[in-house]
LUMGU-20072 format. One record per residue: x, y negated, z negated of N, C-alpha, C in turn; residue in three letters. Coordinates in steps of 0.05 Angstrom, whole numbers, padded with zeros to 5 digits, always signed. Layout:
// LUMGU-20072
XYZXYZXYZALA;...
//
This chain:
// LUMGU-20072
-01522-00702-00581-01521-00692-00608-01525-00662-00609UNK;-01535-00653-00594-01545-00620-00592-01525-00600-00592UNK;-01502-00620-00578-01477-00602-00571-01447-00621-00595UNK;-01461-00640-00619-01434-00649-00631-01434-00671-00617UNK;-01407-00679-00622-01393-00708-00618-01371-00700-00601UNK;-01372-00710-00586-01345-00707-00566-01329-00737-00568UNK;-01303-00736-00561-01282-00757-00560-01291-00767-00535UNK;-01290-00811-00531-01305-00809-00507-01287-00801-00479UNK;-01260-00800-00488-01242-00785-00463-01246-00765-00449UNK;-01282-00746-00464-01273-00721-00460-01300-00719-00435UNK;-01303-00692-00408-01318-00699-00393-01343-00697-00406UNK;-01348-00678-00432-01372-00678-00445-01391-00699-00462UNK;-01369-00716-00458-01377-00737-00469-01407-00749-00460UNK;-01423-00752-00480-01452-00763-00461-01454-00790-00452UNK;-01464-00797-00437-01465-00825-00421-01481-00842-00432UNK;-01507-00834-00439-01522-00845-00456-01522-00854-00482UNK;-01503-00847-00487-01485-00853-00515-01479-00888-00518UNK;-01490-00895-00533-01479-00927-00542-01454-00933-00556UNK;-01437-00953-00548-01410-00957-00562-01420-00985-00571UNK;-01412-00978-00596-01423-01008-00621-01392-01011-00627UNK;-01398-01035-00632-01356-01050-00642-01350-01061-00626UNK;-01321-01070-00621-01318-01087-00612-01305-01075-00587UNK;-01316-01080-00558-01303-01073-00531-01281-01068-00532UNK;-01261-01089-00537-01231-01092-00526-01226-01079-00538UNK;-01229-01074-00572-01208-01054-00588-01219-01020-00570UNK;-01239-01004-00567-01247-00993-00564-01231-00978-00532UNK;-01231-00996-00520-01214-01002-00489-01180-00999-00495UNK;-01175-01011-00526-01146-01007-00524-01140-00984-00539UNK;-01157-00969-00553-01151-00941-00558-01142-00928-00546UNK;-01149-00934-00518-01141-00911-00495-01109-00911-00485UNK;-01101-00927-00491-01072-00936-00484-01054-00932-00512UNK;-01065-00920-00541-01052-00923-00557-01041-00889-00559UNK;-01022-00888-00570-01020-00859-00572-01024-00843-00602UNK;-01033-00834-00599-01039-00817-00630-01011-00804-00645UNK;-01018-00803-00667-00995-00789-00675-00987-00765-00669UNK;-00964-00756-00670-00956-00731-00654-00936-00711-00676UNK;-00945-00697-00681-00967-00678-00675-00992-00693-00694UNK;-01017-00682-00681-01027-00668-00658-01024-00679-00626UNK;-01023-00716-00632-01013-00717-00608-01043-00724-00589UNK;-01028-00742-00562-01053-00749-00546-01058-00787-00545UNK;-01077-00788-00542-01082-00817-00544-01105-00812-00562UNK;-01110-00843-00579-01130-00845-00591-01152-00841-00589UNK;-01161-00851-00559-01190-00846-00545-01194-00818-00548UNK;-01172-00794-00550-01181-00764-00547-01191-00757-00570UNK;-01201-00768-00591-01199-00761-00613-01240-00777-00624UNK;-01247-00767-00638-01269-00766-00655-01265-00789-00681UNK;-01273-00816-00682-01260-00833-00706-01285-00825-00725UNK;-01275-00824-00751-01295-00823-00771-01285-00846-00799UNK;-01300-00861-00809-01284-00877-00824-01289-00866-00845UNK;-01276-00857-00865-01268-00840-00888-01291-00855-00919UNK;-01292-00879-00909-01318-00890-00931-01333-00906-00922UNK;-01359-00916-00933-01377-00939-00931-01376-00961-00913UNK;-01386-00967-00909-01399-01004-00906-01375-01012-00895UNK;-01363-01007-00874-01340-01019-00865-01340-01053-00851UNK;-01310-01056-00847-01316-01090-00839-01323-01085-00816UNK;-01323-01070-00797-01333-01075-00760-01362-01064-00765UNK;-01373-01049-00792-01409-01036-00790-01416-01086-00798UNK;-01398-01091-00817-01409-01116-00821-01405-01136-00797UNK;-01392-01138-00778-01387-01153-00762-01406-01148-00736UNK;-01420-01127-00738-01436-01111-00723-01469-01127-00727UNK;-01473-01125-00750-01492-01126-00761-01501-01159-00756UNK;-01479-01175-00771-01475-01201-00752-01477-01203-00729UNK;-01456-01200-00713-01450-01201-00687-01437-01223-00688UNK;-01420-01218-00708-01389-01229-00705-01368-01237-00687UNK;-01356-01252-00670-01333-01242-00665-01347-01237-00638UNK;-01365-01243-00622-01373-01236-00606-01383-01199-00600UNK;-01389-01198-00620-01390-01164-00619-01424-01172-00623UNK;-01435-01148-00600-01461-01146-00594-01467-01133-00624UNK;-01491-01158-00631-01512-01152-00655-01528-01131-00649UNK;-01533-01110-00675-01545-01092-00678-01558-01090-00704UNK;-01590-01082-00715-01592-01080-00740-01583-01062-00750UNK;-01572-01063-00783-01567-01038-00785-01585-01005-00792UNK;-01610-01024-00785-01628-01000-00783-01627-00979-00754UNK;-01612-00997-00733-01612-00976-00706-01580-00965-00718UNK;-01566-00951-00732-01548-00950-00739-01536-00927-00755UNK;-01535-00902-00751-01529-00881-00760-01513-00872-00780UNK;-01504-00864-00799-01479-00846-00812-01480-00818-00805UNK;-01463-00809-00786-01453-00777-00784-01437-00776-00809UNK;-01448-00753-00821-01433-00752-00846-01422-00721-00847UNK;-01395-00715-00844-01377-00689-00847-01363-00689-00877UNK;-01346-00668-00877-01329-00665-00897-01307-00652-00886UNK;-01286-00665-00908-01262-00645-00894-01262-00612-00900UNK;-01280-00606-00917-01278-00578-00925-01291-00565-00900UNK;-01311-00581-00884-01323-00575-00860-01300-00573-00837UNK;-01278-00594-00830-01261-00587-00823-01241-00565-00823UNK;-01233-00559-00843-01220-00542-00843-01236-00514-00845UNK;-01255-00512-00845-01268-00489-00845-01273-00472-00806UNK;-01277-00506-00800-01270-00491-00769-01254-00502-00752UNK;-01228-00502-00756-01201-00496-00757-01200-00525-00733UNK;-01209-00550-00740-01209-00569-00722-01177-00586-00725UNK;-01173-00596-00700-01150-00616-00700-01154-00636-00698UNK;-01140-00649-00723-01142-00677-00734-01119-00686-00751UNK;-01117-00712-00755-01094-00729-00767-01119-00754-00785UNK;-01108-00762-00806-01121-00781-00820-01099-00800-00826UNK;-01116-00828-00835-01096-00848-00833-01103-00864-00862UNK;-01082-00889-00873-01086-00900-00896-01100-00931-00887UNK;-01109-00933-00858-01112-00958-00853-01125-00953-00829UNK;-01140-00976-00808-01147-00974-00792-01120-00963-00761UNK;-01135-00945-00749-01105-00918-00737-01100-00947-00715UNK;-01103-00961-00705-01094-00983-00684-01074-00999-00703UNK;-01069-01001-00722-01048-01018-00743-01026-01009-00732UNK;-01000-01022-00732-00981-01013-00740-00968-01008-00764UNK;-00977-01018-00781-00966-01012-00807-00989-00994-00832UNK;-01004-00983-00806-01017-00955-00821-01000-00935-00818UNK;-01002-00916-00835-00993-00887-00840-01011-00870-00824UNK;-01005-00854-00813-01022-00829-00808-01005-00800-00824UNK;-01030-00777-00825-01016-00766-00838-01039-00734-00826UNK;-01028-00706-00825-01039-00685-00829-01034-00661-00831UNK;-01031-00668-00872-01028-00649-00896-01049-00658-00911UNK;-01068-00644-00913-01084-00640-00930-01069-00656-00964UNK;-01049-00647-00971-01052-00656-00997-01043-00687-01001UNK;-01035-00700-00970-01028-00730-00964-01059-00753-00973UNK;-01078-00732-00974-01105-00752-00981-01099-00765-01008UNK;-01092-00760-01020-01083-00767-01055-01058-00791-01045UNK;-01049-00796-01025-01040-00821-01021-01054-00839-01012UNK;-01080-00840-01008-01105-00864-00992-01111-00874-01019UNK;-01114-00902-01009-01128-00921-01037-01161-00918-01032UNK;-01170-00892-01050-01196-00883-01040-01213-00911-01053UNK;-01199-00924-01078-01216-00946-01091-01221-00969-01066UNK;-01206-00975-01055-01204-00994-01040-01231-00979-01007UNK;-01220-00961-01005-01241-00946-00981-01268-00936-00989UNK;-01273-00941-01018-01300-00938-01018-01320-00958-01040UNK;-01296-00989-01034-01306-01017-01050-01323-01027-01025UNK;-01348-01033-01044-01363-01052-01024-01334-01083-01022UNK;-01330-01090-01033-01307-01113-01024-01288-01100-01011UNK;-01282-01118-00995-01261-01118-00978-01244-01128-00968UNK;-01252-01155-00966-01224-01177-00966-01206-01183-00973UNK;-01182-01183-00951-01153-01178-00957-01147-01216-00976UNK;-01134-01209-01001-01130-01249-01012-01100-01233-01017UNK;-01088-01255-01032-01058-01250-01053-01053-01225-01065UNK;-01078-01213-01081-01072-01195-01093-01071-01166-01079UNK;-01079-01166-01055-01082-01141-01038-01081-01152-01008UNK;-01056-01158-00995-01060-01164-00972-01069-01146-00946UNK;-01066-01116-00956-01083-01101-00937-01101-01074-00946UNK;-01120-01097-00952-01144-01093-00963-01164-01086-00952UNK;-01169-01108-00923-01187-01092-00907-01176-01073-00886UNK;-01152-01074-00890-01130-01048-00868-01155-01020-00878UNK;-01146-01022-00904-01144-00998-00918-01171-00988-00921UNK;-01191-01006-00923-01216-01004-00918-01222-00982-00896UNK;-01210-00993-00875-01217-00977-00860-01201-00950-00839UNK;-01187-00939-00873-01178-00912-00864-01191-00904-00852UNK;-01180-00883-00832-01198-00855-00816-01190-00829-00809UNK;-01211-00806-00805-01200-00780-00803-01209-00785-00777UNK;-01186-00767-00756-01200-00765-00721-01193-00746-00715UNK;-01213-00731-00705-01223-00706-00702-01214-00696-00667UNK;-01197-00681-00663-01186-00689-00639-01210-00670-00612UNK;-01218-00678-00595-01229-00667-00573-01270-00675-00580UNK;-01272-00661-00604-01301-00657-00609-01308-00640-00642UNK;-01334-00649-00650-01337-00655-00673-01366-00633-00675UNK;-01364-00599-00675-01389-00585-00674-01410-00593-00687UNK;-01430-00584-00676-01456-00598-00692-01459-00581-00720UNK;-01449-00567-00725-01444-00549-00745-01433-00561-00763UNK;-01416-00576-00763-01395-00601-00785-01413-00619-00791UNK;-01444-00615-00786-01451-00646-00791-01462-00635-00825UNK;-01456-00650-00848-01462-00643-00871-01495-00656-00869UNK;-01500-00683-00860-01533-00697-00860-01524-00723-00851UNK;-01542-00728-00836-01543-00761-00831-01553-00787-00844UNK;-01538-00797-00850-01552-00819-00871-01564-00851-00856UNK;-01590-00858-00860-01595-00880-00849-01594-00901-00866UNK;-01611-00917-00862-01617-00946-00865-01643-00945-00882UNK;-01673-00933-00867-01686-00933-00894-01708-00912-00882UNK;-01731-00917-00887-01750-00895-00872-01754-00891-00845UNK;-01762-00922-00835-01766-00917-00796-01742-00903-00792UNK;-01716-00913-00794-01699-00903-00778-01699-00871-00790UNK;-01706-00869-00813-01709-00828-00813-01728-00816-00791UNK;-01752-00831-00797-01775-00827-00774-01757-00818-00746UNK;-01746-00839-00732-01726-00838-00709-01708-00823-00710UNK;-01694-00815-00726-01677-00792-00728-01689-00763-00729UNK;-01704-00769-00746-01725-00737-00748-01736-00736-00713UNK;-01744-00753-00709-01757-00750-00675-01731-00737-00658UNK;-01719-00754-00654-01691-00746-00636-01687-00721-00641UNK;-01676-00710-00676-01661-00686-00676-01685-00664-00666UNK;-01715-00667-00671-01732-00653-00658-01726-00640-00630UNK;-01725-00664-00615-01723-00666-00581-01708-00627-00572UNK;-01683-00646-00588-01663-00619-00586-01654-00604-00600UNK;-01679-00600-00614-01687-00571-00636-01659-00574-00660UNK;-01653-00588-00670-01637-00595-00690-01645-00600-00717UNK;-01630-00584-00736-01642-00591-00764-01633-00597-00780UNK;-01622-00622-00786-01598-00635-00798-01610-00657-00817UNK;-01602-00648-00844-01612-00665-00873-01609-00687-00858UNK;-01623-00712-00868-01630-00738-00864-01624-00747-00894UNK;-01618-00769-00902-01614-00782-00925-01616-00812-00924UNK;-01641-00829-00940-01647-00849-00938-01624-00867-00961UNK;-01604-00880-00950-01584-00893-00968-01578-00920-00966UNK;-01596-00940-00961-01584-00966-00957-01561-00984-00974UNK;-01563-00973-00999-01543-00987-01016-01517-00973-01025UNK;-01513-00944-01015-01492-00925-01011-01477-00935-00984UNK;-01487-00931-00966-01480-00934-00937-01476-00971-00920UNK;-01497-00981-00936-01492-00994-00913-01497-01031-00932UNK;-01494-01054-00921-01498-01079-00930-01527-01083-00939UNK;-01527-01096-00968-01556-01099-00975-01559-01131-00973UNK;-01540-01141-00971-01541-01170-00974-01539-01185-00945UNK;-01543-01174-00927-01550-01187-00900-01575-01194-00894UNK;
//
């Protein structure tokens, strides 16, 4: 954290770093290719999901699907902006759906955001029925940040509830970091689990 977020393709990447979600998809990033331009594979890139409470933070939380359970109190929000982006001149592409879809869009023109169903990317519902068959696609638009993500972009971190601020306040200490904390359980994350 001291030095940002790195892509995990990259050698800076930290080791100690936990990968939450699901293995295989994570594994097949690496084989997918990003859109071009900018170009690369997916793994080179920084995923950020563009809203809330996503279906893999809920399948997580479960341990769904065989995906290793986690509370969502051990469970972070890095929270950027694109105005933070573009302020220090990062490469990235954003998408209208989860970027492993094929029948997501990617896109990077700034004024392409006004084509994301932001209602849909920032509804606590999400399940795809009749009336919206890609519903949870869309859910889980993303911006990816290509190489690494300065610690400078981080707008504040949002948790789960007090301990985990406690724990975050400790950590960002360690490595002299001073990054707003924001207690948001019903913004951020499932209240009904």
């Amino acid at each position: 954290m001291r030095n940002g977020i790195y892509a995990s393709e990259s050698p800076n990447f930290d080791p100690a770093y936990i990968k939450i979600g699901d293995p295989s998809l994570i594994n097949y990033r690496k084989s997918l290719d990003a859109r071009n331009p900018p170009g690369g594979k997916l793994s080179e890139y920084v995923p950020f999901y563009l809203g809330p409470r996503s279906p893999m933070l809920y399948q997580i939380a479960l341990g769904y699907e065989d995906i290793t359970k986690y509370p969502q109190e051990d469970i972070v929000y890095i929270i950027s902006s694109f105005d933070q982006v573009k302020s220090h001149n990062l490469v990235y592409f954003f998408t209208d759906g989860n970027a492993r879809s094929e029948t997501t869009t990617a896109y990077v023109t700034e004024a392409d955001f006004a084509l994301l169903d932001w209602e849909t990317i920032y509804n606590t519902y999400w399940k795809s029925d009749e009336t919206d068959l890609l519903r949870k696609q869309k859910k889980q638009s993303e911006l990816l940040i290509k190489h690494h993500l300065p610690v400078s972009c981080i707008d504040y971190i949002g948790v789960f509830n007090n301990t985990a601020k406690q724990n975050v306040l400790h950590l960002l200490k360690e490595v002299d970091l001073n990054i707003p904390i924001k207690v948001s359980p019903t913004k951020l994350y499932y209240d009904n689990l």
